[in-house]
N, C-alpha and C positions, 0 to 999 in steps of 0.2 A: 595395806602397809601404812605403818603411821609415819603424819608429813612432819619434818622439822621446822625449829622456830623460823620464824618470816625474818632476813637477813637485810629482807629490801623489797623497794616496790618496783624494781626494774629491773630486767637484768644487766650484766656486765658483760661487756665484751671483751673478749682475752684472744689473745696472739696463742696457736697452737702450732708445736713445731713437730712436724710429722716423725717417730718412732719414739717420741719420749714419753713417760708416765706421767700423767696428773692424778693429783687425788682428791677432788671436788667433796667440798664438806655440803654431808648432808642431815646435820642436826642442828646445821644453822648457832650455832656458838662459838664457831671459830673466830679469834679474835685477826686472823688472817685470809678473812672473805675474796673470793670462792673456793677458796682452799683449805684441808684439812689441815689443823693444829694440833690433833688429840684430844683437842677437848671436849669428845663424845664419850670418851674413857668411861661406863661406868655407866650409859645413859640407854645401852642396846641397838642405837645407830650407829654404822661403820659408813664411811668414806665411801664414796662413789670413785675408783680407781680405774682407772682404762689407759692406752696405749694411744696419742691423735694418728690416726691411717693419712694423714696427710697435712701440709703448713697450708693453715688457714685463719682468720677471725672467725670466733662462734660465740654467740650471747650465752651464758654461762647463768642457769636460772639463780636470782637471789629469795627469792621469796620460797624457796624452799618446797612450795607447792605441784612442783611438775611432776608429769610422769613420762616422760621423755631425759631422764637422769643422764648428762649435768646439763643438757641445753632447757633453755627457754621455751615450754610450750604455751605460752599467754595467761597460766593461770594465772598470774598476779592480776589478770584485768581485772577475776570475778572477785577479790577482796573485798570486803568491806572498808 
């Protein structure tokens, strides 16, 4: 699968409220980071969309690199 632009070298942390949608942008061009704006419209990336199973903080990947979609699996360390 191909990875989206690099949004960041860190993740973000986000407040998750248990039964509602989020829709974590995964083309990395949202102008509304870590969330989807539409603006993959057109580029073959769709939103990473899920339901939180519970209220909690979760690191929310920026760098677009993970493969654990939308959380933070360390790949930003191996960046160059």
């Amino acid at each position: 699968m191909e990875k989206g632009k690099i949004a960041g070298n860190t993740p973000q942390i986000v407040g998750l409220e248990e039964g509602k949608a989020y829709a974590w942008c995964a083309c990395g061009l949202s102008a509304n980071q870590p969330y989807c704006d539409g603006s993959h419209k057109g580029t073959g990336f769709k939103p990473h969309v899920f339901k939180a199973d519970s209220t909690k903080k979760a690191a929310f990947c920026m760098c677009k690199q993970t493969d654990n979609h939308p959380f933070c699996d360390g790949s930003h360390a191996k960046l160059g």
